[in-house]
C-alpha positions in Angstrom: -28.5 -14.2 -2.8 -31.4 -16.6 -2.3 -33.0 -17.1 1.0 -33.4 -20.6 2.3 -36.3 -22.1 3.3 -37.7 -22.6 6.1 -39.5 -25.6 6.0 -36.4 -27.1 4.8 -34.6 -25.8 7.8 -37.3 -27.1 10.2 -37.6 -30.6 8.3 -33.8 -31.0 8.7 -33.6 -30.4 12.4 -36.7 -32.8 13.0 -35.3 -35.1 11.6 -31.8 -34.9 13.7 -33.5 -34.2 16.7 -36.1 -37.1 16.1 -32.8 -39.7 15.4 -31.7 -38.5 19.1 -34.4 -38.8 21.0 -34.0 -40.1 23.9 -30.1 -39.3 24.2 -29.6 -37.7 27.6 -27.5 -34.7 26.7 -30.6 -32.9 25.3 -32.5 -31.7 27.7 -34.8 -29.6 25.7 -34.5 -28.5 21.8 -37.0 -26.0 20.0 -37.4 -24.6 16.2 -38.5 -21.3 15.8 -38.5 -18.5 12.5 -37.7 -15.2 13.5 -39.8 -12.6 11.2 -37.7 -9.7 10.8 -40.9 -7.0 10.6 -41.3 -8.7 14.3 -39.7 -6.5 17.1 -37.6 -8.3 19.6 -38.2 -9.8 22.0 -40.1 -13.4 21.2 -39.7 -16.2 23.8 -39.1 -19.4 21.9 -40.5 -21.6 24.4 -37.6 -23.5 26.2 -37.0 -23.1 29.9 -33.5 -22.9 30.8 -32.1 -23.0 34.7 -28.9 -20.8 35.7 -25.9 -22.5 34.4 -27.5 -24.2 31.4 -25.7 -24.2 28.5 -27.6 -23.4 25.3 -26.8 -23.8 21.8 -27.7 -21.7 18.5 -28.1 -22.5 15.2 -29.5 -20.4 12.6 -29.9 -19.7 8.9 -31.7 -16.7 6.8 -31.0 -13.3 6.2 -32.4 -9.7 7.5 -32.9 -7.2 4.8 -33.1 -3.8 4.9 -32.5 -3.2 1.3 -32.9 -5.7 -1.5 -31.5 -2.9 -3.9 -29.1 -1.6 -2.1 -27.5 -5.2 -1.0 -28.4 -4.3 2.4 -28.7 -7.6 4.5 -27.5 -9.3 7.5 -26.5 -13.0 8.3 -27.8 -14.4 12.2 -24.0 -13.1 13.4 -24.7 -9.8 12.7 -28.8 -9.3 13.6 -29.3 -11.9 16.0 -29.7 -11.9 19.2 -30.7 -13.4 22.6 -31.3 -13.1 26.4 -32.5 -15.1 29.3 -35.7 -13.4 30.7 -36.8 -12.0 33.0 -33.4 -9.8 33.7 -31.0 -11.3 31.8 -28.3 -9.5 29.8 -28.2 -9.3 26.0 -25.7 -11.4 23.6 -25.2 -12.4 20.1 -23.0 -14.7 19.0 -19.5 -13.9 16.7 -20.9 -16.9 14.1 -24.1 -17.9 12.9 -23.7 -20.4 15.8 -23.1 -19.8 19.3 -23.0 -21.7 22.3 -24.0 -19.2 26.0 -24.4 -19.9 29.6 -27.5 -19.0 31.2 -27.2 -15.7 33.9 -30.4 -16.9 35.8 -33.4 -18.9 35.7 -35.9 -18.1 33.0 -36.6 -18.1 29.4 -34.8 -18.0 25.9 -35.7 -15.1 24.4 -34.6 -14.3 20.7 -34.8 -11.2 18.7 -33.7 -9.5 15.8 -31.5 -6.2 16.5 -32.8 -3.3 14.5 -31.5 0.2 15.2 -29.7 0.1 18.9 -30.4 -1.0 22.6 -30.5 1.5 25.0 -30.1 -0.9 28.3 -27.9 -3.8 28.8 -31.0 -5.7 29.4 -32.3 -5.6 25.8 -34.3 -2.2 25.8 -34.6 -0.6 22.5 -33.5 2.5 22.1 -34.6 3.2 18.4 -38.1 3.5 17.5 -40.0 -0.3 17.5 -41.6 1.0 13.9 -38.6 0.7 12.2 -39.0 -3.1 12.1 -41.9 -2.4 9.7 -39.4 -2.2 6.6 -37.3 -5.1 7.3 -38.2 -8.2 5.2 -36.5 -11.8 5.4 -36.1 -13.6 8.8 -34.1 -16.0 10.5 -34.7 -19.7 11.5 -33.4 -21.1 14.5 -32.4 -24.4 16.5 -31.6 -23.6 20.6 -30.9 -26.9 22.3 -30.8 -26.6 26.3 -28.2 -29.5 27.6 -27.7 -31.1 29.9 -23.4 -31.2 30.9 -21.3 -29.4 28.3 -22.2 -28.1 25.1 -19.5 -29.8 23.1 -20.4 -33.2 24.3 -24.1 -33.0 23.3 -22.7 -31.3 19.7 -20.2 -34.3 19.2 -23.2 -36.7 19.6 -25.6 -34.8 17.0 -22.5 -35.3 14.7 -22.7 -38.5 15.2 -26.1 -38.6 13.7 -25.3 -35.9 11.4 -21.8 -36.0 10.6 -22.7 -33.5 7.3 -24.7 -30.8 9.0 -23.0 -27.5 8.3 -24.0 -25.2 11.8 -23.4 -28.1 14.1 -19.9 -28.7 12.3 -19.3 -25.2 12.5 -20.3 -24.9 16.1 -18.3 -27.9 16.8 -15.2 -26.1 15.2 -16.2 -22.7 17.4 -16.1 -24.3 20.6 -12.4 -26.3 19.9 -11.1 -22.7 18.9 -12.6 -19.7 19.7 -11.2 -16.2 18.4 -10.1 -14.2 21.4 -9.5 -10.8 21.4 -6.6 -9.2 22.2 -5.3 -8.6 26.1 -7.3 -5.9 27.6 -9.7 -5.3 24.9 -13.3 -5.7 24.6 -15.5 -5.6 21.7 -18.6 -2.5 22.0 -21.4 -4.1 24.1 -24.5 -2.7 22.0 -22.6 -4.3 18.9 -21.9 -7.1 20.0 -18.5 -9.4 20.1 -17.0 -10.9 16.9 -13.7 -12.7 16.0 -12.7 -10.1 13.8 -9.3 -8.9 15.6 -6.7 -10.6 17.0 -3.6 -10.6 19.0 -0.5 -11.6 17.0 3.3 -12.5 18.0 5.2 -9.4 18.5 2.1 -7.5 19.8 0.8 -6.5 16.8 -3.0 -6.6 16.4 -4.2 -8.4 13.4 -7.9 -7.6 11.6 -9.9 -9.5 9.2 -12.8 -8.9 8.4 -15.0 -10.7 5.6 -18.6 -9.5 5.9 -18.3 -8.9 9.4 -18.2 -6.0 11.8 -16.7 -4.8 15.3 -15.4 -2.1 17.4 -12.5 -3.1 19.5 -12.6 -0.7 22.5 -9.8 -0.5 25.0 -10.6 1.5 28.7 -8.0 4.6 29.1 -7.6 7.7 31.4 -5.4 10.6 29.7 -5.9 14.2 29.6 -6.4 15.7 26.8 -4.1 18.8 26.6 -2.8 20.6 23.7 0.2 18.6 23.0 -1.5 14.9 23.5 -0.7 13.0 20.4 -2.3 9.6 19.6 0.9 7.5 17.4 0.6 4.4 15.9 1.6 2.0 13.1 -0.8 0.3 10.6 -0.4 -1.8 7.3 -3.4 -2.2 5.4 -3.7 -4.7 3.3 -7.0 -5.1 2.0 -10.0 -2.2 1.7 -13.4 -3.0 2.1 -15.0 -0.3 -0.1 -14.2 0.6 -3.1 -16.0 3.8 -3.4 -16.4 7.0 -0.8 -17.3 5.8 2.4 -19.5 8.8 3.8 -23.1 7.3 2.0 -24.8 4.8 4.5 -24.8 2.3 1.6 -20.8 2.1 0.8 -20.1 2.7 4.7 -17.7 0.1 4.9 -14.2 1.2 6.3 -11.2 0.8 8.9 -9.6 3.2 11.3 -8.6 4.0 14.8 -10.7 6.0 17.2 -10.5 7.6 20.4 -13.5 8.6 22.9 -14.1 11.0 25.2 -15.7 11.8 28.1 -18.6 14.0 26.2 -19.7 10.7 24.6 -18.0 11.6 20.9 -15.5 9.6 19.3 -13.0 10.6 16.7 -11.7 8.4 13.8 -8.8 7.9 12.2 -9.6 6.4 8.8 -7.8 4.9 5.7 -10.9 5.4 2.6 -10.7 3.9 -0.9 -12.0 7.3 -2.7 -12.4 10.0 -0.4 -9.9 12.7 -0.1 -7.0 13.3 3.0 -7.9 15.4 5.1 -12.2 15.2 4.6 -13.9 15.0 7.7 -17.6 13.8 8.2 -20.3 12.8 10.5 -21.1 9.1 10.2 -23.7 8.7 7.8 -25.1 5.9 10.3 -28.3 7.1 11.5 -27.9 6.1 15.1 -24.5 7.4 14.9 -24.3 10.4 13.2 -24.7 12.9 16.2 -21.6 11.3 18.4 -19.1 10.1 15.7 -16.9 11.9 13.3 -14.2 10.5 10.9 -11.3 11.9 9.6 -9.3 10.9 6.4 -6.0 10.0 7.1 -4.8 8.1 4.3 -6.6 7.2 1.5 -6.3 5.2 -2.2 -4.8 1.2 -3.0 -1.2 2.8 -3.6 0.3 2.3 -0.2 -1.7 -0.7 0.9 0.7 -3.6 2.2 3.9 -1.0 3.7 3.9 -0.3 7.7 2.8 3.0 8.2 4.2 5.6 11.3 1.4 7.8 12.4 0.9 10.8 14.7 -2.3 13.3 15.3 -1.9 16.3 17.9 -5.6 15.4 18.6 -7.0 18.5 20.1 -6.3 20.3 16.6 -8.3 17.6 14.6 -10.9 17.7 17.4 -11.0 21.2 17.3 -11.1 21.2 13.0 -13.3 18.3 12.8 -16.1 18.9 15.9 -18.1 22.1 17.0 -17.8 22.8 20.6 -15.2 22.9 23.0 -13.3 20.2 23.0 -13.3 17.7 26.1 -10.8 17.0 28.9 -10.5 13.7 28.6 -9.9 10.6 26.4 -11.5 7.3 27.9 -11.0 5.1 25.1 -9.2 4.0 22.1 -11.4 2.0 19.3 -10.2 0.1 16.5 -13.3 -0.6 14.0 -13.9 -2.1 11.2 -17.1 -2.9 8.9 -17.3 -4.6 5.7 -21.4 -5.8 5.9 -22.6 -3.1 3.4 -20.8 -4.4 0.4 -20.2 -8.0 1.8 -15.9 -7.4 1.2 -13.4 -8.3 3.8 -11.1 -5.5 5.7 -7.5 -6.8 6.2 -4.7 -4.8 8.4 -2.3 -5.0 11.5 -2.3 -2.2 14.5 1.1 -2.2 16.5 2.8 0.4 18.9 -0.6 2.5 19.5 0.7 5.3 22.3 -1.0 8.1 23.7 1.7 10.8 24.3 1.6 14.0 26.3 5.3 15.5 26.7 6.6 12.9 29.7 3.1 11.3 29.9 3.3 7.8 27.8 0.5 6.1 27.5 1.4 2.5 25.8 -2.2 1.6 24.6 -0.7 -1.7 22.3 
């Protein structure tokens, strides 16, 4: 994959900014590049008052392995707050519109490793920046009224610009997630699941990531069963999934109130019944998966499903197990071998003799 370049980026952007000077929905505009070896946070320079509307574009890639095919478009890597105080965000495309929390300034960064505060602290060590390479280059407009309006007029001038088409497109129909679900704050949202007629919930994701995380309260006894149905369709790895570098898979999860989580996975190669600790580093001592199904032969068939969880806890974990479940996650990741992850979730219950727990 080549990289662009960034004095094409910046050229491009001049020159549509230049062609609307003077229009009134722009009430500041700035182009930065991101270095990737360059811990967040960098402030870009535009002052923004609470309620602003801002608007990202950005190209480039993050790369933490050439070799490996380890790399990350803006979605995935990119990300922003409005300082001093404000709360993180990234946005679920490579463009993103967002409402400022407070007065301040745009700060952009690129996510290495994991935040450890809601306000942007890292939680990971700052020298791991040192091996990234690659970058991203950015446009963040500050309007003035809506968003879409100041867009539609850039169009105008640049009716063949890619981001603010996209962006444009973004804003007319944004991918909600399903009712009562939210996507993991540390990773960020994406449009990778949605809410389908009939209930079912429907994943796709091409090069994309997400953990869908729904709030419960259940004991967790001896008899509490998780039950669901799935139909895969598509895989995103095509070999084991337990190296960092082919860690691309799909599955249902629950967490508890110790901080673990528990998956249910469906793996191209790996045998049913394996269990393993995430080979992520930053999640290898709080997540464990378990192979429920695995190979291309069932893809496309509705699956029933049922796990007496305290006995795969119990197998699967050291310790004793916990009292409670507090969540149930659907995940999915595809960016390690750049593949898309295609199923449906429907009738997802937690079950405890009399206790029902209709999750989906």
């Amino acid at each position: 994959m080549t990289d662009p370049d960034p004095g094409a980026f910046r050229s491009r952007y001049e020159s549509i900014l230049a062609r609307a000077a003077g229009n009134p929905a722009i009430a500041a505009a700035c182009i930065v590049h991101l270095p990737a070896s360059v811990p967040p946070w960098t402030d870009v320079g535009l002052a923004v008052e609470a309620g602003d509307e801002v608007t990202i574009l950005a190209a480039g890639r993050v790369v933490l392995a050439e070799a490996l095919g380890l790399w990350g478009a803006p979605r995935l890597f990119l990300w922003g707050r409005f300082a001093p105080g404000g709360t993180v965000w990234n946005g679920t495309r490579d463009t993103t519109t967002v409402r400022a929390d407070r007065d301040g300034r745009l700060e952009l960064g690129v996510y290495q490793g994991e935040w450890s505060t809601r306000s942007g602290a890292l939680a990971t060590p700052p020298e791991a920046y040192a091996a990234l390479q690659g970058g991203y280059d950015v446009l963040a407009i500050r309007w003035r009224g809506a968003a879409a309006a100041g867009i539609a007029a850039l169009r105008a001038i640049a009716p063949d610009d890619a981001l603010l088409a996209a962006e444009a497109a973004r804003l007319a129909a944004p991918v909600l997630p399903p009712a009562g679900w939210e996507y993991l704050w540390f990773l960020g949202p994406a449009e990778i699941f949605r809410c389908a007629e009939g209930g079912a919930i429907v994943l796709e994701a091409d090069d994309d990531l997400g953990i869908l995380r729904r709030p419960v309260e259940f004991a967790l006894t001896g008899n509490t069963t998780l039950a669901w149905r799935w139909r895969v369709e598509a895989l995103p790895s095509e070999r084991a999934e337990d190296t960092l570098p082919t860690h691309d898979y799909l599955s249902i999860a629950l967490e508890f109130e110790n901080g673990l989580d528990l998956t249910w996975m469906w793996s191209a190669a790996l045998p049913v019944g394996h269990h393993f600790a995430c080979p992520l580093p930053h999640w290898n001592a709080r997540e464990t998966h378990w192979v429920l199904r695995s190979g291309r032969g069932d893809l496309g068939v509705w699956h029933d499903e049922a796990r007496v969880v305290r006995d795969d806890y119990a197998a699967a974990i050291a310790g004793a197990p916990p009292q409670r479940i507090v969540a149930v996650w659907l995940i999915a990741v595809s960016i390690f071998g750049h593949r898309v992850a295609r199923a449906r979730f429907a009738d997802i219950e937690l079950r405890d003799g009399d206790r029902v727990l209709a999750v989906s």
